[in-house]
LUMBATOR-819393 format. One line per field, with one value per residue (C-alpha): y, z, x; residue in three letters. Coordinates in Angstrom, 3 decimals. Layout:
residues N
north c(Y, ...)
up c(Z, ...)
east c(X, ...)
r c(ALA, ...)
//
This chain:
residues 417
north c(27.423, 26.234, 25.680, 21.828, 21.358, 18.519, 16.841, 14.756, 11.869, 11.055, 7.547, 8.281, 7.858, 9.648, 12.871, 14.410, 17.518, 19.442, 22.978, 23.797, 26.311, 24.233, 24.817, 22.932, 22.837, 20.546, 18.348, 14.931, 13.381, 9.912, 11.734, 10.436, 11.498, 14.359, 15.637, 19.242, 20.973, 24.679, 26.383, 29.365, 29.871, 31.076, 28.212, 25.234, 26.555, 26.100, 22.983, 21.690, 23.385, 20.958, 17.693, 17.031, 13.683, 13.927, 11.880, 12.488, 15.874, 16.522, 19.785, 22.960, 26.112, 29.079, 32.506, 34.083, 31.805, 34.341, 33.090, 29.549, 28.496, 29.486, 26.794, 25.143, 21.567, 18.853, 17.274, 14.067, 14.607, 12.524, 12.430, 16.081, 16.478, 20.052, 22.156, 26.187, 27.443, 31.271, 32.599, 32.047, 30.374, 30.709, 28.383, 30.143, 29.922, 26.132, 27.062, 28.060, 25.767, 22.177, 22.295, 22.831, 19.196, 17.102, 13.628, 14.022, 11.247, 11.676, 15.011, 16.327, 19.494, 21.021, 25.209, 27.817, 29.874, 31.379, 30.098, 29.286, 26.198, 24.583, 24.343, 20.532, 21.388, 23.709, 21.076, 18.558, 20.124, 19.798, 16.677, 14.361, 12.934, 12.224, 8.943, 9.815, 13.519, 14.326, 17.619, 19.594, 22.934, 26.265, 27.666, 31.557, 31.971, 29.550, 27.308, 25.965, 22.735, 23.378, 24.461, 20.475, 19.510, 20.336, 17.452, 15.034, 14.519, 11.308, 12.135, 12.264, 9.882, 7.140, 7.737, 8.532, 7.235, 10.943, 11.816, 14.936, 16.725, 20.067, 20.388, 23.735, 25.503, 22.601, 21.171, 17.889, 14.389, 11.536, 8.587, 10.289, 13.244, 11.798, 11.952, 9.026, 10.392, 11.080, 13.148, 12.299, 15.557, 16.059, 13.744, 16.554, 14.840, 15.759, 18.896, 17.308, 17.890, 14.922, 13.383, 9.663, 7.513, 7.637, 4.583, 5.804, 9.056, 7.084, 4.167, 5.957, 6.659, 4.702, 6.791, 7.371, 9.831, 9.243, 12.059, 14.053, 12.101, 9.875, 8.634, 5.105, 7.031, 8.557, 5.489, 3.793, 6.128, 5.845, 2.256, 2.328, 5.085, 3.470, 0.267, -0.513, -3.281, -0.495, 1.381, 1.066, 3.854, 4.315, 7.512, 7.918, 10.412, 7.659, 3.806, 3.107, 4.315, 0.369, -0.963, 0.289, 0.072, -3.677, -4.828, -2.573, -3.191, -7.059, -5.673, -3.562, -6.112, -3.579, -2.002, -1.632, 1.658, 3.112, 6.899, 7.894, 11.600, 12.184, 11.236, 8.102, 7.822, 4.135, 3.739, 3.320, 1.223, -1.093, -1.519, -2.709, -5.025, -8.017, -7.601, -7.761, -6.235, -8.572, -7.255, -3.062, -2.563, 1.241, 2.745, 6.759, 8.012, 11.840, 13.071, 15.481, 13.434, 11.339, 8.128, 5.596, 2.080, 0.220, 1.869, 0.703, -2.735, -3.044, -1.321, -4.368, -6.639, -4.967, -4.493, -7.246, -6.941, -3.161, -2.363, 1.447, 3.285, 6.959, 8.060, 11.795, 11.728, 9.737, 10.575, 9.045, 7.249, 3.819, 4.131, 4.809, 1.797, -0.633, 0.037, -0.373, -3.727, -4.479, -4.219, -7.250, -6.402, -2.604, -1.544, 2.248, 4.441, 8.019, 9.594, 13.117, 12.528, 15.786, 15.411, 15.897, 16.362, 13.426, 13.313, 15.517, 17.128, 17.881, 14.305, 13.121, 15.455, 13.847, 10.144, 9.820, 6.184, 6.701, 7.338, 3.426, 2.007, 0.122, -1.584, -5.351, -5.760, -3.492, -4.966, -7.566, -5.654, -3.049, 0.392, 3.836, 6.813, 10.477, 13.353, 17.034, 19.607, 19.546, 23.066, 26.479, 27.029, 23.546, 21.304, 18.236, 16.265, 14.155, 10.356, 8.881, 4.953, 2.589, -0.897, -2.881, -6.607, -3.785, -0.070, 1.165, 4.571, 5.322, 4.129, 6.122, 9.406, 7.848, 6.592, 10.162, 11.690, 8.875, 9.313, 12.949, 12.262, 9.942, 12.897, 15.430, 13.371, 12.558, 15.737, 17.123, 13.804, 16.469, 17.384, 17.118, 14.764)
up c(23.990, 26.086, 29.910, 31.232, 34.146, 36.639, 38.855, 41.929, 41.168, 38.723, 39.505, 38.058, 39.328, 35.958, 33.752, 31.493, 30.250, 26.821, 25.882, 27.851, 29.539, 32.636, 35.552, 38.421, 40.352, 42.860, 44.208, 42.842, 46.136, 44.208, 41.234, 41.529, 38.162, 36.394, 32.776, 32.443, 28.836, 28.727, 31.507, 33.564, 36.723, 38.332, 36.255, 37.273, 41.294, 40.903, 39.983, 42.192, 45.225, 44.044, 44.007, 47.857, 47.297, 44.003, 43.437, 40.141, 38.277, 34.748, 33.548, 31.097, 32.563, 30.335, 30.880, 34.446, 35.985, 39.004, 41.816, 40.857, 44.288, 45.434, 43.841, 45.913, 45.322, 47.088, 50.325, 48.988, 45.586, 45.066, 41.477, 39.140, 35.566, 34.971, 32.105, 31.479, 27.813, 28.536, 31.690, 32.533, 36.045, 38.334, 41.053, 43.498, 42.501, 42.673, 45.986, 47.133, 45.648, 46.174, 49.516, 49.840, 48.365, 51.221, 49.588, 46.259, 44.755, 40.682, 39.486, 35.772, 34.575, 31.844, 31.623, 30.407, 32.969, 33.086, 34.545, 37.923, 37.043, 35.983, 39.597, 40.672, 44.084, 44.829, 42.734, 45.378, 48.870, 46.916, 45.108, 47.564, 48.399, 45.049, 43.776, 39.909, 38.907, 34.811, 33.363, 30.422, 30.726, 27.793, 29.379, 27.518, 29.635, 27.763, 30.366, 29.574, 30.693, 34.291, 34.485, 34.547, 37.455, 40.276, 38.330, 38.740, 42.722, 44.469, 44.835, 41.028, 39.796, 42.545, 44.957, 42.492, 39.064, 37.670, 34.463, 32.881, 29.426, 27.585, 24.065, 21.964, 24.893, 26.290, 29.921, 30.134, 32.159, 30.459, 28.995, 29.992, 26.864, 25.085, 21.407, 19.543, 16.431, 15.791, 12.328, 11.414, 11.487, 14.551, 15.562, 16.915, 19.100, 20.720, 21.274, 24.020, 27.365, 29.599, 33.355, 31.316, 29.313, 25.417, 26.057, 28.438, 26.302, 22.879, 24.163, 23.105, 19.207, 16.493, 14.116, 12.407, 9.936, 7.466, 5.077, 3.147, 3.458, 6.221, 6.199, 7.320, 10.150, 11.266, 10.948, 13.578, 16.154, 16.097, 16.058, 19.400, 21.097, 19.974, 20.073, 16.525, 17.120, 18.411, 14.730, 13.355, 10.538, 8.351, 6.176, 3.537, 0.529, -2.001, -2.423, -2.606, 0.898, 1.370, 0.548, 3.267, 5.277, 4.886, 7.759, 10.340, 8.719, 9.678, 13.183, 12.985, 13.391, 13.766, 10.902, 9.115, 7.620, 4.495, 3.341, 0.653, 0.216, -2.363, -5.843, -7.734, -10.065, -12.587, -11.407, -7.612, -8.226, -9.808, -7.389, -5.324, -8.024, -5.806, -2.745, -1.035, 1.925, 2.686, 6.081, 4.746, 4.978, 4.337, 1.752, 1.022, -2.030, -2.130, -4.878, -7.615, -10.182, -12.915, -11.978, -14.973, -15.748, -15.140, -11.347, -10.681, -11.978, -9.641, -6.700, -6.917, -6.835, -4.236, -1.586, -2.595, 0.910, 0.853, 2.210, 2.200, -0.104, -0.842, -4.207, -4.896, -8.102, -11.080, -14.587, -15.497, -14.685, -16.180, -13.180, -10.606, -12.219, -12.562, -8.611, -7.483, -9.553, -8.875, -5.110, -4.556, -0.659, -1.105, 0.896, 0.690, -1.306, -1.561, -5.274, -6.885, -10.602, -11.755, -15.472, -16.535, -20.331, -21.373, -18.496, -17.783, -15.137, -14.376, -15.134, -12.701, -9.774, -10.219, -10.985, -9.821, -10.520, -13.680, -13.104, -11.790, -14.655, -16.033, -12.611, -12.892, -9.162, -8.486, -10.735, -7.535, -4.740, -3.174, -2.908, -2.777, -4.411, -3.903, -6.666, -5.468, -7.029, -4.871, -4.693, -6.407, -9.478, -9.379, -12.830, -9.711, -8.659, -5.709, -5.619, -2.496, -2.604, -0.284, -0.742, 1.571, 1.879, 2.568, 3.475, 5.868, 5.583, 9.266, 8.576, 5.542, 6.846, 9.224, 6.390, 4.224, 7.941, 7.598, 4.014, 5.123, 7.915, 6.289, 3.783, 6.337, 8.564, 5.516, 4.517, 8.387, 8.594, 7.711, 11.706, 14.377, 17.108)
east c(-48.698, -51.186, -49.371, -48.499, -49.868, -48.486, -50.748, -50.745, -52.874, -49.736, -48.464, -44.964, -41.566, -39.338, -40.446, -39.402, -40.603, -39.205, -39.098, -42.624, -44.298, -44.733, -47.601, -46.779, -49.909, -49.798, -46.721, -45.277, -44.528, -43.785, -41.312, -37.758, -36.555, -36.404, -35.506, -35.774, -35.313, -33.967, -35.310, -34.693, -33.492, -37.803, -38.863, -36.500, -36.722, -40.783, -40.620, -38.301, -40.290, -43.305, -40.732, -39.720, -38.365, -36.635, -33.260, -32.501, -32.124, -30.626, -31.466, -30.654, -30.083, -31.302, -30.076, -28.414, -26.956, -25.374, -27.527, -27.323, -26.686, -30.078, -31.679, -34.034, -33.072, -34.034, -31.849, -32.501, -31.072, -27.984, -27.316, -27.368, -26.355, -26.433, -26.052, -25.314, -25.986, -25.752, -23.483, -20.162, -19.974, -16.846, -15.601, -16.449, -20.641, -19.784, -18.491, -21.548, -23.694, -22.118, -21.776, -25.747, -26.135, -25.614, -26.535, -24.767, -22.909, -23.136, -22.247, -21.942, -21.575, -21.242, -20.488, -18.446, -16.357, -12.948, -9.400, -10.502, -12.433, -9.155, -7.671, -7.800, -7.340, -10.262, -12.452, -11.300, -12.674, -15.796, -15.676, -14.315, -18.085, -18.664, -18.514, -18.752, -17.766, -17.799, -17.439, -16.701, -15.984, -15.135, -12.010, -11.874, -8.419, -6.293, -4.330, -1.203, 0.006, 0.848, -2.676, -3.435, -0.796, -3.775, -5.074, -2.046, -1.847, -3.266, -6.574, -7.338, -5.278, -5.112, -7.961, -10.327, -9.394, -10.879, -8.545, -8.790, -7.627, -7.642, -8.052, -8.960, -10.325, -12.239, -11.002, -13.073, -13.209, -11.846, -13.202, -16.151, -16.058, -13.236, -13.696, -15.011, -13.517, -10.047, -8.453, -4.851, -3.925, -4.725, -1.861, -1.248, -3.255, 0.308, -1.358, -3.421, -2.605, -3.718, -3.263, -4.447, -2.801, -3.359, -5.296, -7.887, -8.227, -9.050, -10.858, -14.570, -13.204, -15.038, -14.176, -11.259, -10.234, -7.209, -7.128, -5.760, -2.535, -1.824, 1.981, 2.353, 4.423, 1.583, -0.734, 1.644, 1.382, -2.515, -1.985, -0.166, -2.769, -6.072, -7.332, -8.233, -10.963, -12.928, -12.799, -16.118, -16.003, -12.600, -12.926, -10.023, -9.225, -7.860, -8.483, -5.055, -4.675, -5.882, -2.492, -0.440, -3.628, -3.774, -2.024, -4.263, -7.395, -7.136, -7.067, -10.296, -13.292, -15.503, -15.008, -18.700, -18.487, -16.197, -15.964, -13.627, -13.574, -11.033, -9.295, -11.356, -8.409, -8.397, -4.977, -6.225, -8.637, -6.289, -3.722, -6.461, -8.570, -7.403, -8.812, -12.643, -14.155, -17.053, -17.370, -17.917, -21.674, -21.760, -19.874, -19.754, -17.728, -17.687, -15.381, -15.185, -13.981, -15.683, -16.821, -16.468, -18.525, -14.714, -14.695, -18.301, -17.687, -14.605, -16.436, -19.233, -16.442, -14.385, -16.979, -19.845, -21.847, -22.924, -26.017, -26.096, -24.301, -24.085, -22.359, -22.081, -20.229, -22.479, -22.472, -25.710, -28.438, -27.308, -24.488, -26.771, -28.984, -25.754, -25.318, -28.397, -28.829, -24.934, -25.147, -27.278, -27.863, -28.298, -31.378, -30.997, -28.759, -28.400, -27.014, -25.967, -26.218, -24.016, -25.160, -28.560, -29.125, -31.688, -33.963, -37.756, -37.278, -40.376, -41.472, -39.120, -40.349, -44.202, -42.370, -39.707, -39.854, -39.102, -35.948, -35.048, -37.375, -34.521, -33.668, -34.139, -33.812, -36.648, -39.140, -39.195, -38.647, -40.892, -39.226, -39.416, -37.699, -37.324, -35.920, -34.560, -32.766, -29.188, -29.872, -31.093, -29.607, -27.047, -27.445, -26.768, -29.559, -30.175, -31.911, -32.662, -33.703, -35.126, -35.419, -37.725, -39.716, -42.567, -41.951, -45.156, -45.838, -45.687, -41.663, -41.621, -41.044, -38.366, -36.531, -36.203, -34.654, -31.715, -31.354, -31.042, -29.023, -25.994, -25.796, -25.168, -22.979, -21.145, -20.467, -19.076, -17.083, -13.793, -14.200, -11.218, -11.922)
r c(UNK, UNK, UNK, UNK, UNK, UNK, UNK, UNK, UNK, UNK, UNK, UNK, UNK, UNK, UNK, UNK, UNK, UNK, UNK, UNK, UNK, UNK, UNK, UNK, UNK, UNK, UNK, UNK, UNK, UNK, UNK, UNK, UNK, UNK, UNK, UNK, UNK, UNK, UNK, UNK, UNK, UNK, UNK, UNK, UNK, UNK, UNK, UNK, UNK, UNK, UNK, UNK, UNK, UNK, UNK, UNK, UNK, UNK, UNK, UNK, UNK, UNK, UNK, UNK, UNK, UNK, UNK, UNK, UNK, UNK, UNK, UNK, UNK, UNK, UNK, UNK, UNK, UNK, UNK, UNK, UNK, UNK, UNK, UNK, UNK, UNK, UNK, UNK, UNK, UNK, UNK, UNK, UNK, UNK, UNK, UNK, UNK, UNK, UNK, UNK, UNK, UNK, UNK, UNK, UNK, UNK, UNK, UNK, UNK, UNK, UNK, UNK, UNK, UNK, UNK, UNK, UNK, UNK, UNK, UNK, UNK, UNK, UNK, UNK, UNK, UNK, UNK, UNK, UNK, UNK, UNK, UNK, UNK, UNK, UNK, UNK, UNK, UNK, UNK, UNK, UNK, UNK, UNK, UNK, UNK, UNK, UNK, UNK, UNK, UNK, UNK, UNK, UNK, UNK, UNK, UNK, UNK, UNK, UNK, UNK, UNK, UNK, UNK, UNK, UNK, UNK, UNK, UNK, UNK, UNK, UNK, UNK, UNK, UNK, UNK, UNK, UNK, UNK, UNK, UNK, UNK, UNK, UNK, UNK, UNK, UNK, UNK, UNK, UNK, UNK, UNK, UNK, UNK, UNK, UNK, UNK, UNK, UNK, UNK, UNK, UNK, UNK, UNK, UNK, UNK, UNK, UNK, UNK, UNK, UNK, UNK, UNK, UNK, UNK, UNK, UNK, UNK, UNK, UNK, UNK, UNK, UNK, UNK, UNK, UNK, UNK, UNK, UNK, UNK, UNK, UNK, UNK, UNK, UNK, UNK, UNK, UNK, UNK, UNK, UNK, UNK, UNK, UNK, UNK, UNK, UNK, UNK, UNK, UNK, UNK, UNK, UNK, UNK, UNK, UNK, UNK, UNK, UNK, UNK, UNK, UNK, UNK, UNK, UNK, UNK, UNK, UNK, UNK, UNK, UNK, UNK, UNK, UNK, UNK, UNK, UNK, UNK, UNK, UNK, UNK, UNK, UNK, UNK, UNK, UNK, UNK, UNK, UNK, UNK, UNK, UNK, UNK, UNK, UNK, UNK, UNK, UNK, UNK, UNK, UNK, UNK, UNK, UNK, UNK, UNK, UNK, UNK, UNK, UNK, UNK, UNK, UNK, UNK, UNK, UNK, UNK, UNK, UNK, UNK, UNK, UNK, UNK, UNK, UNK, UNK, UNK, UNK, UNK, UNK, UNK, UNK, UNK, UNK, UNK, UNK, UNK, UNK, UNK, UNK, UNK, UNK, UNK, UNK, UNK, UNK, UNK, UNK, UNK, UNK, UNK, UNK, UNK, UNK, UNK, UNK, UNK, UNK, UNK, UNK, UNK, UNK, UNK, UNK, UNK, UNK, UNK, UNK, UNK, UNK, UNK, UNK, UNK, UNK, UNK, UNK, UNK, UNK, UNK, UNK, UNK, UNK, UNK, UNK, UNK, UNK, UNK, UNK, UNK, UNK, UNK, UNK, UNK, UNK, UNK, UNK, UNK, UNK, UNK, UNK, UNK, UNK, UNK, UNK, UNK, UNK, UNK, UNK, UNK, UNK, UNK, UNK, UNK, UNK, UNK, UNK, UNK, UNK)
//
């Protein structure tokens, strides 16, 4: 790749520069701001020695990170969000290296490194400058909990308002890296160790995960640690879960989002025929069981404002065509028919359209529509949908990535927060 070169006569005050070979051939007097992708340690000190008055540095250290402290930056820099992929750093390197920044007042780091980074008191000589300090450290000496007391004195907690927690070998500044999504299970979130309130530690989550099988016992402990306005994405393993859910969900008037990764059972949907989400605008139902016409009707009752919807577990293509036409805001949908025995498969590759012929909606609307194989060898096939005034083809492209993109998220959205 051909090298980037960096010249003077550029009237910039913030770069930032990707995964380049960079030339730096004369200086940037004017630069304030600077993004640097991975880089190593000869590359990021050459560009610094070209930008004297630089304020503003986040950037990716790539490989040795030993001499870290001899990086040249700049005595004007006063804010540095730094990041080490590849060496372990001690705190003793940060020793040697913070002290050399004599106008810093934003620090963030993130690294991996070994027991010593946990002690609250060394971090303190050096922090005590600083007006914002986030980190998030991989601790590979497991501390236990009186590893956070150097955390607890006045200085964190009163002076600076800096909380800190340790979860699964990560040591990391609260609300700053808190999770913003939380599994039931890991109500065990008892198994955090924190110098914050549960409050301050779940005020980022807008997601919340429910199954397998949350116990109303566990739902009101979450209730009491979270605020639940803040829940924008509910993901659940049955629809009955809804019942004893009721009372919370009036609380969460956030709530846009809907995954149910579990049983569709007739007997479910039943106990829940009376009720209507208006206010659900995505809805994902990943499940291995057979979805029948009776569930779909009650699903377009149930939830009449959808907008995106991503069904994994059709029969046919007269379901996926009663959805489409059902949903009467649906603008994209994602589907894995698991039955194929009528259709050309080969037809359907070339024309795909053919396979929403039927649709009575979409002989108004403009769409588009995309046919794969859900992989090698699979008899499951997936249909991906969008539904548009007018769909440019410059947008095009950008729509497949989030059709994509809500499949893939979907199918992670088992994680621990």
């Amino acid at each position: 790749m051909k090298p980037t070169a960096l010249k003077q006569n550029v009237p910039i005050g913030s770069m930032a520069i990707p995964n380049l070979e960079i030339d730096v051939a004369k200086k940037l007097p004017r630069l304030r701001h600077l993004t640097l992708g991975k880089s190593n340690f000869g590359e990021i000190n050459r560009i610094l020695s070209q930008v004297p008055q630089l304020r503003s540095l986040n950037v990716s250290l790539q490989g040795d990170a030993s001499h870290i402290h001899h990086l040249s930056f700049c005595s004007q820099l006063n804010r540095l969000a730094l990041k080490i992929d590849d060496s372990l750093i001690s705190m003793t390197q940060m020793e040697r290296l913070l002290p050399n920044l004599t106008q810093l007042i934003n620090f963030e780091l993130h690294a991996k490194g070994r027991r010593d980074l946990a002690d609250g008191h060394r971090w303190k000589v050096l922090t005590e400058g600083l007006v914002t300090f986030n980190f998030k450290f991989q601790i590979y000496s497991s501390p236990d909990d009186l590893t956070l007391s150097s955390f607890r004195n006045e200085f964190w907690v009163r002076e600076k308002r800096w909380y800190v927690a340790y979860k699964e070998e990560y040591l990391f500044s609260i609300p700053y890296f808190a999770p913003v999504e939380v599994h039931c299970s890991s109500v065990s979130l008892l198994s955090v160790w924190k110098t914050a309130n549960d409050t301050s530690f779940y005020e980022n989550v807008t997601k919340l995960n429910l199954s397998p099988c949350p116990s109303e016992d566990n739902i009101r402990i979450i209730s009491t640690m979270m605020d639940f306005g803040c829940i924008q994405q509910l993901t659940i393993s049955k629809l009955n879960h809804i019942l004893f859910l009721n009372f919370y969900l009036l609380s969460m008037h956030c709530l846009h989002t809907l995954c149910i990764n579990g049983s569709l059972s007739l007997d479910y949907i039943e106990q829940i025929r009376h009720f209507r989400f208006e206010q659900i605008r995505t809805l994902k139902i990943s499940s291995n069981s057979k979805i029948t016409d009776y569930f779909i009707e009650e699903l377009l009752r149930i939830f009449p404002c959808v907008k995106h919807l991503y069904v994994s577990c059709l029969q046919s293509r007269a379901q996926m065509i009663r959805l489409i036409d059902g949903f009467q805001h649906l603008s994209s949908a994602s589907f894995t028919i698991t039955s194929w025995h009528q259709e050309n498969e080969r037809h359907c590759y070339f024309e795909p359209e053919l396979l929403i012929r039927d649709s009575r909606r979409l002989t108004r609307g403009t769409y588009r529509c995309r046919f794969y194989r859900s992989m090698r060898g699979s008899q499951s096939y997936d249909i991906h949908i969008w539904i548009e005034e007018k769909v440019s083809s410059s947008s095009f492209f950008v729509l497949v990535l989030n059709a994509f993109h809500l499949k893939l998220n979907f199918s992670s959205d088992n994680c621990v927060g």
